[in-house]
MDAnalysis code that builds the backbone (N, CA, C; Angstrom):
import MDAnalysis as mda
import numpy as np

u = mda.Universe.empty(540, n_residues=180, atom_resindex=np.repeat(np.arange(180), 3), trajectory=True)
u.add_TopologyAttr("name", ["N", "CA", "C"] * 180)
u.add_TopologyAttr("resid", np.arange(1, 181))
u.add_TopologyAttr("resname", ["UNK", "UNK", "UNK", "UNK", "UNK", "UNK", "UNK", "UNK", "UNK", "UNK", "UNK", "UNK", "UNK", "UNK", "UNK", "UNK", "UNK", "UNK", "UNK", "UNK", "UNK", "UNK", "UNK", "UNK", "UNK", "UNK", "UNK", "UNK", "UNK", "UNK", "UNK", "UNK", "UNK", "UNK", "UNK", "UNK", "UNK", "UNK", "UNK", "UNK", "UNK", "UNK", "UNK", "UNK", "UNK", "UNK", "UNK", "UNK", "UNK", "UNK", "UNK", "UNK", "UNK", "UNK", "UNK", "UNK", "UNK", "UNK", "UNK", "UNK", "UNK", "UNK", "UNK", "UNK", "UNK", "UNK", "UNK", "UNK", "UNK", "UNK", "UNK", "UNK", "UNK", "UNK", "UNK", "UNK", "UNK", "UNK", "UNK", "UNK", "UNK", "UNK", "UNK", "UNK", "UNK", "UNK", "UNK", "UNK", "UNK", "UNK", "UNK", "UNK", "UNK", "UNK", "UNK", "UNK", "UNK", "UNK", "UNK", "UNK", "UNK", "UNK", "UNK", "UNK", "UNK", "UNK", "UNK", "UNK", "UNK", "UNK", "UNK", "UNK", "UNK", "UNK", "UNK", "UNK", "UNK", "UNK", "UNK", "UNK", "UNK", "UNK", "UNK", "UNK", "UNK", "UNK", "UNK", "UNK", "UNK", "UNK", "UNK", "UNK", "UNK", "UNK", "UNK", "UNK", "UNK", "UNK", "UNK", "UNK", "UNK", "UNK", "UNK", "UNK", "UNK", "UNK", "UNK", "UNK", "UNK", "UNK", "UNK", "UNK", "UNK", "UNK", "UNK", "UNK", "UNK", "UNK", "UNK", "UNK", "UNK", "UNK", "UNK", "UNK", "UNK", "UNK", "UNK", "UNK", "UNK", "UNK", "UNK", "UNK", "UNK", "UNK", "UNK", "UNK", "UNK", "UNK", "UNK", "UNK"])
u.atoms.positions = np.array([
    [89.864, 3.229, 184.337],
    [89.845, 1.910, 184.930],
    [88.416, 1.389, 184.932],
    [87.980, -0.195, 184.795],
    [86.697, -0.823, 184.896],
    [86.816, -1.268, 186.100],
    [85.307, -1.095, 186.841],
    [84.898, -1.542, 188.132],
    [83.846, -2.290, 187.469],
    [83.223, -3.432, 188.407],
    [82.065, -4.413, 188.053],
    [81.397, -3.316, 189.068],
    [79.762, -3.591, 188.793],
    [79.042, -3.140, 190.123],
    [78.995, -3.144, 191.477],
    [80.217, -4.627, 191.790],
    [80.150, -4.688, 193.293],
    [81.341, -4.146, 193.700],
    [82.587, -3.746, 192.680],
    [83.697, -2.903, 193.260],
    [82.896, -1.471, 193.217],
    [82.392, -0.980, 192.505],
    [81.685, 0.412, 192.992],
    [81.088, 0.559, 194.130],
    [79.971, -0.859, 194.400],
    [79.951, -0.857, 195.695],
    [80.731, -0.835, 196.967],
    [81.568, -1.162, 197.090],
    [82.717, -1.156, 198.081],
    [83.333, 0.514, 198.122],
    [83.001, 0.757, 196.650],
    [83.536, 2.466, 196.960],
    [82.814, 3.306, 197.247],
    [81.794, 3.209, 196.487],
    [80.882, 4.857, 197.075],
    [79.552, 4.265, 197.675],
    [79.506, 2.859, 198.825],
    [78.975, 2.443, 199.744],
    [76.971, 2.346, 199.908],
    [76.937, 2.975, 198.627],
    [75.174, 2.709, 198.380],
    [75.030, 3.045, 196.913],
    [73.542, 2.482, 196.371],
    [73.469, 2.544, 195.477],
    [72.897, 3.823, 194.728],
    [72.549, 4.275, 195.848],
    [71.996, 5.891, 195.505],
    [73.909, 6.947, 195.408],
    [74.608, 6.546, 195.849],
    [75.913, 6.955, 195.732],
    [76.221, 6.938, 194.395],
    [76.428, 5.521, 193.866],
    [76.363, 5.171, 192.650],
    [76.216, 5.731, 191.184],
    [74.245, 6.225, 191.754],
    [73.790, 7.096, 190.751],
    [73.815, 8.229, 191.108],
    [74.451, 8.991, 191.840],
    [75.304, 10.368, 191.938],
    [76.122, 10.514, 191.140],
    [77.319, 9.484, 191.528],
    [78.861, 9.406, 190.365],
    [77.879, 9.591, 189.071],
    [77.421, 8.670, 188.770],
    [76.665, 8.687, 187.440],
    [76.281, 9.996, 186.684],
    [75.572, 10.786, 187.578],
    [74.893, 11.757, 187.158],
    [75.919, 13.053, 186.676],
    [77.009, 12.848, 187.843],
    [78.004, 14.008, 187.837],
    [79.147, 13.671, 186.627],
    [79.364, 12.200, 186.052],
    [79.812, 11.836, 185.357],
    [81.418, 11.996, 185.711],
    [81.159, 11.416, 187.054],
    [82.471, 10.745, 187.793],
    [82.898, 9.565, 187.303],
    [81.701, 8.816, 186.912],
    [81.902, 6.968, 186.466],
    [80.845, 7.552, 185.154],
    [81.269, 6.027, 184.285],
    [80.057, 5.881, 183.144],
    [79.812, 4.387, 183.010],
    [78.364, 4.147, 182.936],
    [78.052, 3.029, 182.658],
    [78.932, 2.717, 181.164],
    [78.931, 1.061, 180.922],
    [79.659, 0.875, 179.872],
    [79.003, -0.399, 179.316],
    [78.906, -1.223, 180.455],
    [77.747, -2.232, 180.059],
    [76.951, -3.104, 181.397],
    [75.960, -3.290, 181.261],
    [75.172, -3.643, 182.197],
    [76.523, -4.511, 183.350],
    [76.354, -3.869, 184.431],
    [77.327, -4.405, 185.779],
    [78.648, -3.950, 185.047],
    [79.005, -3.039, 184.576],
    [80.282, -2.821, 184.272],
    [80.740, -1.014, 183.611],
    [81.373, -0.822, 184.820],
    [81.699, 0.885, 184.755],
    [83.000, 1.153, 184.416],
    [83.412, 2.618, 184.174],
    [84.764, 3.378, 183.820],
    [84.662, 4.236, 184.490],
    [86.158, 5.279, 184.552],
    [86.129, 6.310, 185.238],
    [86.657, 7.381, 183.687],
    [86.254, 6.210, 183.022],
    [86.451, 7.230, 181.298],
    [85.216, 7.160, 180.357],
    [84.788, 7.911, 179.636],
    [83.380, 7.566, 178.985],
    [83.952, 6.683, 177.891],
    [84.734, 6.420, 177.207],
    [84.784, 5.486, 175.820],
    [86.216, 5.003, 176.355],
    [85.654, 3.805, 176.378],
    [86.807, 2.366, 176.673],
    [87.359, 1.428, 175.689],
    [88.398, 1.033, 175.592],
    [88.261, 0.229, 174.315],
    [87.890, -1.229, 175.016],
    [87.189, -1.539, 173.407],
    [86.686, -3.072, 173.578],
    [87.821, -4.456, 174.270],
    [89.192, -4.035, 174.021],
    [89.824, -4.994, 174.824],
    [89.733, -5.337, 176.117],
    [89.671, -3.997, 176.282],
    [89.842, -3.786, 178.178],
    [88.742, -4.531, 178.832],
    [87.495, -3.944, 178.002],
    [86.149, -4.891, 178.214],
    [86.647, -6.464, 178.292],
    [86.827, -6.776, 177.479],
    [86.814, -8.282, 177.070],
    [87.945, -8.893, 178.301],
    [89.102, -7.967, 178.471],
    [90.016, -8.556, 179.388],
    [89.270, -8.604, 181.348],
    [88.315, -7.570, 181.153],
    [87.915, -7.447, 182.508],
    [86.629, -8.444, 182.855],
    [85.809, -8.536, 181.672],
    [84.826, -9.581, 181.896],
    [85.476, -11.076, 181.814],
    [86.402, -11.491, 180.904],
    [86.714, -12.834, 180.779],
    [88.086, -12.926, 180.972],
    [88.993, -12.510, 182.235],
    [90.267, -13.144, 182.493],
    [90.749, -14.186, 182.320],
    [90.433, -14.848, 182.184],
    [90.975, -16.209, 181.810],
    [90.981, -16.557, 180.227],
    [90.401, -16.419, 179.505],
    [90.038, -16.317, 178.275],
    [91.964, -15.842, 177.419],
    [91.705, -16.315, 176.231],
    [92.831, -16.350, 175.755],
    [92.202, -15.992, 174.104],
    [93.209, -15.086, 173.541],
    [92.946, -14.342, 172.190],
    [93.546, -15.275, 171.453],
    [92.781, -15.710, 170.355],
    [93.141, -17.109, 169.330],
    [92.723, -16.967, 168.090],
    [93.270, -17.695, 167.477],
    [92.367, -17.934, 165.518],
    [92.788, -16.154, 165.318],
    [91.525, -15.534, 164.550],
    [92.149, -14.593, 163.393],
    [92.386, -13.281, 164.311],
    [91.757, -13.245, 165.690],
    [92.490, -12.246, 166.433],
    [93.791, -12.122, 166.767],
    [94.408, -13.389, 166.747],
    [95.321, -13.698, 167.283],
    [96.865, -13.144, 166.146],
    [95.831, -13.668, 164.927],
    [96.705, -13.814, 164.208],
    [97.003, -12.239, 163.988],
    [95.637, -11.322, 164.092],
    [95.795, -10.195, 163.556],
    [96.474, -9.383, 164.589],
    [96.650, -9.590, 166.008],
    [97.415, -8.736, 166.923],
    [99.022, -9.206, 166.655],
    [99.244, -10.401, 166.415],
    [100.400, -10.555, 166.041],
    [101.503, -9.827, 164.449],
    [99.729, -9.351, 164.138],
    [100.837, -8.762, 162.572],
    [100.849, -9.837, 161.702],
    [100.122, -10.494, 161.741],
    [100.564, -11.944, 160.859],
    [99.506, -11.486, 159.597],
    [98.733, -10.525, 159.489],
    [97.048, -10.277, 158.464],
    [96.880, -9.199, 158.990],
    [96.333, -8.217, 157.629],
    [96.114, -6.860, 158.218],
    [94.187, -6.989, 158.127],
    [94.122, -8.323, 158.343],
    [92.557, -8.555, 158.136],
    [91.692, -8.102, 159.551],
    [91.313, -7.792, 159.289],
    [90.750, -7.504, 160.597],
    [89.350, -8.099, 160.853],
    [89.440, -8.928, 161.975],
    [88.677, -9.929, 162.027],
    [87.445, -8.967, 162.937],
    [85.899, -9.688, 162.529],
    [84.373, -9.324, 162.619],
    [84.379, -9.616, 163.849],
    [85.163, -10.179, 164.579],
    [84.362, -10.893, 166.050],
    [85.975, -10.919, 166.573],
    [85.738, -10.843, 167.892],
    [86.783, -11.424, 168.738],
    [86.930, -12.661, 169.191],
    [88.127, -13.316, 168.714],
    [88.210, -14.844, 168.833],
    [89.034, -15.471, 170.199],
    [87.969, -15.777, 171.021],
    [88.696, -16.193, 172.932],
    [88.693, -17.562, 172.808],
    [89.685, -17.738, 172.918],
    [89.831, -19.468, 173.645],
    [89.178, -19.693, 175.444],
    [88.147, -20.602, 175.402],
    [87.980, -20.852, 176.628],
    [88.530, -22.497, 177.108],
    [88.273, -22.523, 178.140],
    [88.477, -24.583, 178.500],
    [86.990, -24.929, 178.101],
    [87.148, -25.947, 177.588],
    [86.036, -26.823, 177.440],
    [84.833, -26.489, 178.825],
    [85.460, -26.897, 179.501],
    [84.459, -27.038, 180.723],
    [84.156, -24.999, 181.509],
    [84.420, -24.528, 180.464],
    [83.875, -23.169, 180.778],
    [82.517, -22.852, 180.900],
    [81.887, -21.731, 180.996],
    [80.700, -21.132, 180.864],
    [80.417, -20.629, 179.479],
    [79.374, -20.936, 178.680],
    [78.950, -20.326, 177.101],
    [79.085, -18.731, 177.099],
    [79.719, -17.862, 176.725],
    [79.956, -17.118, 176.665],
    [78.653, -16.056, 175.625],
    [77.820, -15.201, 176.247],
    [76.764, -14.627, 175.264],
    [77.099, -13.225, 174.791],
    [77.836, -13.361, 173.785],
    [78.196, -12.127, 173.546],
    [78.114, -12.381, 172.118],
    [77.300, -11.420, 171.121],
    [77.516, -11.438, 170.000],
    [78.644, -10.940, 168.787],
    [79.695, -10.288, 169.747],
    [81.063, -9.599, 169.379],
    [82.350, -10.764, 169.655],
    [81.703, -12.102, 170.606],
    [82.792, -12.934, 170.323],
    [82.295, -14.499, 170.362],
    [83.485, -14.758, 169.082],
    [83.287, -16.257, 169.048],
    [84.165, -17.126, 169.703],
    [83.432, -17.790, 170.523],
    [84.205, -18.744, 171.720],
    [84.531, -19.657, 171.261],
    [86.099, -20.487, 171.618],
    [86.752, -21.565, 170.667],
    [86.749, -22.209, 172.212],
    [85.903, -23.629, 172.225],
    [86.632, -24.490, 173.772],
    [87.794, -25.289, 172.994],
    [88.557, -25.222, 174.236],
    [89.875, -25.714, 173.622],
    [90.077, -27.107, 175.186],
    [90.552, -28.308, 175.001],
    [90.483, -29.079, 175.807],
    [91.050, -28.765, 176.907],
    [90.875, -29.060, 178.195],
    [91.706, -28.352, 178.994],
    [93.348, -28.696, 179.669],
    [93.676, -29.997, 178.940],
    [94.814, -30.042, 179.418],
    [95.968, -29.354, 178.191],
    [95.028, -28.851, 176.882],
    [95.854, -28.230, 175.959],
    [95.855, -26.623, 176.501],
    [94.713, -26.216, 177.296],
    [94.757, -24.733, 176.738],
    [95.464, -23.934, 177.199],
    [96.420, -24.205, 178.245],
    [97.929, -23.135, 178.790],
    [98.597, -22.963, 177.729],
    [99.280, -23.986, 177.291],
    [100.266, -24.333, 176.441],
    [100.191, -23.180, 174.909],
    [101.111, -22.246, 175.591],
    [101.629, -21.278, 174.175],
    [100.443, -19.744, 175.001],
    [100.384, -19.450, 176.454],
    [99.542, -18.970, 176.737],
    [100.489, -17.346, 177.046],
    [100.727, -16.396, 176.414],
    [101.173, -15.277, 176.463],
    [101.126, -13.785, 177.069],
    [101.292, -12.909, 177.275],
    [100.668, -11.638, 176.979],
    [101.325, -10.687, 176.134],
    [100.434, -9.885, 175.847],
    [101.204, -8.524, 174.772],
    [100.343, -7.413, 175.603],
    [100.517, -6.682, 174.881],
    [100.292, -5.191, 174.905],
    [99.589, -4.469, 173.602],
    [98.277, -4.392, 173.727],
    [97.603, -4.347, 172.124],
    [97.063, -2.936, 172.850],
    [97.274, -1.794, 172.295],
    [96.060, -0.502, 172.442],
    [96.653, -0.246, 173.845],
    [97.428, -0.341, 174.729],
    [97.461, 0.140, 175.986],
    [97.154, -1.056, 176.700],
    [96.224, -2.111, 176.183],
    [95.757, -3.113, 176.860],
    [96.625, -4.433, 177.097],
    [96.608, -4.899, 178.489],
    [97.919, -6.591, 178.221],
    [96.516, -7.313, 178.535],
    [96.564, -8.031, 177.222],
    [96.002, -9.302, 176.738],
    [96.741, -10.705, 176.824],
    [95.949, -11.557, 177.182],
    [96.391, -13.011, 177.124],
    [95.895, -13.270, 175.668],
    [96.764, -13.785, 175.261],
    [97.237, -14.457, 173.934],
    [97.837, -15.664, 173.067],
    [97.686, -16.199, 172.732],
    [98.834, -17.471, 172.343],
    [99.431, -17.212, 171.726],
    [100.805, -17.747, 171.715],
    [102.366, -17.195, 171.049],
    [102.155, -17.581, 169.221],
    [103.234, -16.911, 168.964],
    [103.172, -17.105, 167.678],
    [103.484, -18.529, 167.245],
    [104.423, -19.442, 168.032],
    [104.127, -20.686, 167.695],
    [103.115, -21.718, 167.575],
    [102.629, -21.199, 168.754],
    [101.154, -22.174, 169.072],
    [100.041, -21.600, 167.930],
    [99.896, -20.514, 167.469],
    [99.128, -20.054, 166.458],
    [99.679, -20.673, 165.301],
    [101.141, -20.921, 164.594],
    [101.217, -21.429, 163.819],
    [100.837, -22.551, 163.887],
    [100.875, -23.897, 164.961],
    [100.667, -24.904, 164.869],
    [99.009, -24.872, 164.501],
    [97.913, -24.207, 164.970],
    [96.669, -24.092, 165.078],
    [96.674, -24.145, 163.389],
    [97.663, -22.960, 162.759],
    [96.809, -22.614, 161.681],
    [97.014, -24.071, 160.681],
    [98.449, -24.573, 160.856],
    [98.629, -26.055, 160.122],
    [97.133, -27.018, 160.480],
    [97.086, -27.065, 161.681],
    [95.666, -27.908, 161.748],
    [94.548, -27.543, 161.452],
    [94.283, -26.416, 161.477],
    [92.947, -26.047, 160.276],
    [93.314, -25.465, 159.304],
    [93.941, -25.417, 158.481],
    [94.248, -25.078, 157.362],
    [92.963, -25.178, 156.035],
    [92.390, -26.416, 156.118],
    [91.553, -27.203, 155.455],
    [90.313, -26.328, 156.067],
    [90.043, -25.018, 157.174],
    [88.954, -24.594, 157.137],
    [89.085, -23.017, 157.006],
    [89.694, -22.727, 156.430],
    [90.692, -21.388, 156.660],
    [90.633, -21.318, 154.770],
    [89.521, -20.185, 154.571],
    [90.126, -19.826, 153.109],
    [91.273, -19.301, 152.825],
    [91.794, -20.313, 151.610],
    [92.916, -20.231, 151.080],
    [93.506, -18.774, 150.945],
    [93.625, -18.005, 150.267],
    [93.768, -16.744, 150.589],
    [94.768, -16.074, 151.688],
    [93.586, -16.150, 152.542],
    [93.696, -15.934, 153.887],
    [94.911, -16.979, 154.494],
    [95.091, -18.469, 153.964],
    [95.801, -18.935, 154.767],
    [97.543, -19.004, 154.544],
    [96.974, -18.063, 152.807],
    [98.457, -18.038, 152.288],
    [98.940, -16.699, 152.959],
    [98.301, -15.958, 152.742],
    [98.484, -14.738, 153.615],
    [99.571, -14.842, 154.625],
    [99.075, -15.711, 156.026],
    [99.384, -15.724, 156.945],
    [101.073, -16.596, 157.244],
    [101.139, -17.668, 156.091],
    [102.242, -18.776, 155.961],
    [103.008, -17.749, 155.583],
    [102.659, -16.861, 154.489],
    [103.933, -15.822, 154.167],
    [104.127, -14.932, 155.088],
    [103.622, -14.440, 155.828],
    [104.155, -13.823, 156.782],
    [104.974, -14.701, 157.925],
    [104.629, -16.068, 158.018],
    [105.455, -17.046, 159.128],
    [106.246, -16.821, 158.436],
    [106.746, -17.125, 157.192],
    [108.206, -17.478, 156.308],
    [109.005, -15.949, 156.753],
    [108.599, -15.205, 156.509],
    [109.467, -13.903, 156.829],
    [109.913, -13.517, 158.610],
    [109.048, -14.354, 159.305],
    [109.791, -14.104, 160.838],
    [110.188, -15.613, 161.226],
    [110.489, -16.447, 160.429],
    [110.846, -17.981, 160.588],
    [112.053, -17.991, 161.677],
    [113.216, -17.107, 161.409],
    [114.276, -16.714, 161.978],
    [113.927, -17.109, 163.850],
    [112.807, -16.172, 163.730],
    [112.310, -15.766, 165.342],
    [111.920, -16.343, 165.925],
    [111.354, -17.186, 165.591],
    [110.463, -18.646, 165.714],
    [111.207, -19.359, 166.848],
    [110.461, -20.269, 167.980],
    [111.312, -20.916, 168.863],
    [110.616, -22.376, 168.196],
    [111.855, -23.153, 167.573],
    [111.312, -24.264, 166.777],
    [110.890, -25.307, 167.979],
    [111.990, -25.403, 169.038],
    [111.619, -26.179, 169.800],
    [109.942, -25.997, 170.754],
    [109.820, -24.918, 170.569],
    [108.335, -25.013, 171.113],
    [107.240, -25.375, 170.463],
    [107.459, -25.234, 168.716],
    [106.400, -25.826, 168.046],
    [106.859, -27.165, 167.683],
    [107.824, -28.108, 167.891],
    [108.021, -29.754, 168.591],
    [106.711, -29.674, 169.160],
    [107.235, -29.011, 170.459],
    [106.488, -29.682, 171.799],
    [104.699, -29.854, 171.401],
    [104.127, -28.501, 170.401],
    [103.143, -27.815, 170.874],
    [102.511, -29.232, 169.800],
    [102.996, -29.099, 168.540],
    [103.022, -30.675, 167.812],
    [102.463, -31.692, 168.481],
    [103.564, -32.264, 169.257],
    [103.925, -33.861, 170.207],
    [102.483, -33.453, 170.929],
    [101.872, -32.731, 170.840],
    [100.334, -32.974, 172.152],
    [99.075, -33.499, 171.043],
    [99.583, -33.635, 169.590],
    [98.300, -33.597, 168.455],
    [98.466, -35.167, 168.318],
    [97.410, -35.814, 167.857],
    [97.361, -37.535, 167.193],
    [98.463, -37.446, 165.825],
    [97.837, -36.714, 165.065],
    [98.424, -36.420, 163.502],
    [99.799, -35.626, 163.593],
    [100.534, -36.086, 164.583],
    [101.883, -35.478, 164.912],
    [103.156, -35.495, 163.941],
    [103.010, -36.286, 162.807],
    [103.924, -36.807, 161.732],
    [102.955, -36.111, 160.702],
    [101.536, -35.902, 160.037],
    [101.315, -34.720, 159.277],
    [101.563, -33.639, 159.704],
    [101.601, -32.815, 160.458],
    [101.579, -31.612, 161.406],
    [102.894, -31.144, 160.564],
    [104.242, -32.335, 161.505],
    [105.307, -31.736, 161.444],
    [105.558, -31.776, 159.616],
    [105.046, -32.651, 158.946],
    [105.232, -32.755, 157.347],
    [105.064, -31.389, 156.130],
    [103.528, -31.104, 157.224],
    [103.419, -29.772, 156.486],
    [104.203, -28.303, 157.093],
    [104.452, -28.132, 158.164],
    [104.796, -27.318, 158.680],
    [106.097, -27.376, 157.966],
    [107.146, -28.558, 157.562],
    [108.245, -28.344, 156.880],
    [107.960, -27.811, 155.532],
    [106.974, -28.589, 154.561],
    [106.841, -27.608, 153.465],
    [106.268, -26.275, 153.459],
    [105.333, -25.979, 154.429],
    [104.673, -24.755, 154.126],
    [105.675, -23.310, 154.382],
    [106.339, -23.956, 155.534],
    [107.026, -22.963, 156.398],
    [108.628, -22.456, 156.116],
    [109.514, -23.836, 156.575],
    [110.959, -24.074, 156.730],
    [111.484, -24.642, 155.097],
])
């Protein structure tokens, strides 16, 4: 389990306590203000304990879903616009407006870890709208894998997720050829 520095505080009540656990390798540092009661953590857990709110998007998203066996360089979090800049050189922060960024807001189960996520619809709609920045490749990749779980798909949610974009009549245009 991750404790921040001030839940350790609350447990072993000083800071010389602290660096006891430490020493005896009861706890392990993991990153500055942030401990385990395991020496090697995975990076999700990190990411889920520092940024709760934060939402897994773009090629993480795509890649926890199975959609690309690409495995993306950085971890891709959706924040609200009106968030805090996030300084981490392991992730690239997407602000997403804030009356869009619930909408298609999930969890899974990646590594042991439940992550917030956006559904596979709302990722498809994303990938139709950047398509044009998304090497080709890569974006055929991913359409063929939509075509093979099309079945599963809740159509009516990618309507809705659509109806929130300006370009709501291209959206749905391509999504019929690329996809259905």
């Amino acid at each position: 389990m991750l404790y921040f520095r001030n839940e350790l505080k609350n447990k072993y009540n000083s800071t010389y306590q602290i660096r006891k656990a430490l020493a005896n390798k009861e706890i392990f540092k993991i990153q500055n203000g942030i401990y385990s009661d395991k020496e090697f953590v995975n990076p999700l857990e990190i990411i889920t304990k520092k940024y709760p709110n934060a939402i897994f998007t773009a090629d993480s998203a795509f890649y926890y879903h199975d959609l690309t066996d690409v495995i993306p360089d950085e971890f891709y979090l959706a924040t609200q616009r009106t968030a805090v800049r996030i300084k981490d050189k392991n992730i690239k922060q997407i602000f997403i407006p804030n009356e869009l960024f619930e909408f298609g807001k999930s969890q899974i189960n990646i590594e042991n870890v439940v992550i917030n996520i956006y559904d596979k619809e709302r990722m498809l709609v994303e990938l139709i709208r950047k398509n044009n920045k998304i090497p080709f490749d890569y974006y055929k990749e991913i359409i063929s894998n939509y075509r093979k779980i099309v079945n599963k798909l809740d159509v009516y949610k990618i309507q809705e997720y659509i109806s929130y974009y300006k370009n709501e009549d291209a959206l749905y245009d391509t999504l019929q050829r690329e996809v259905f």
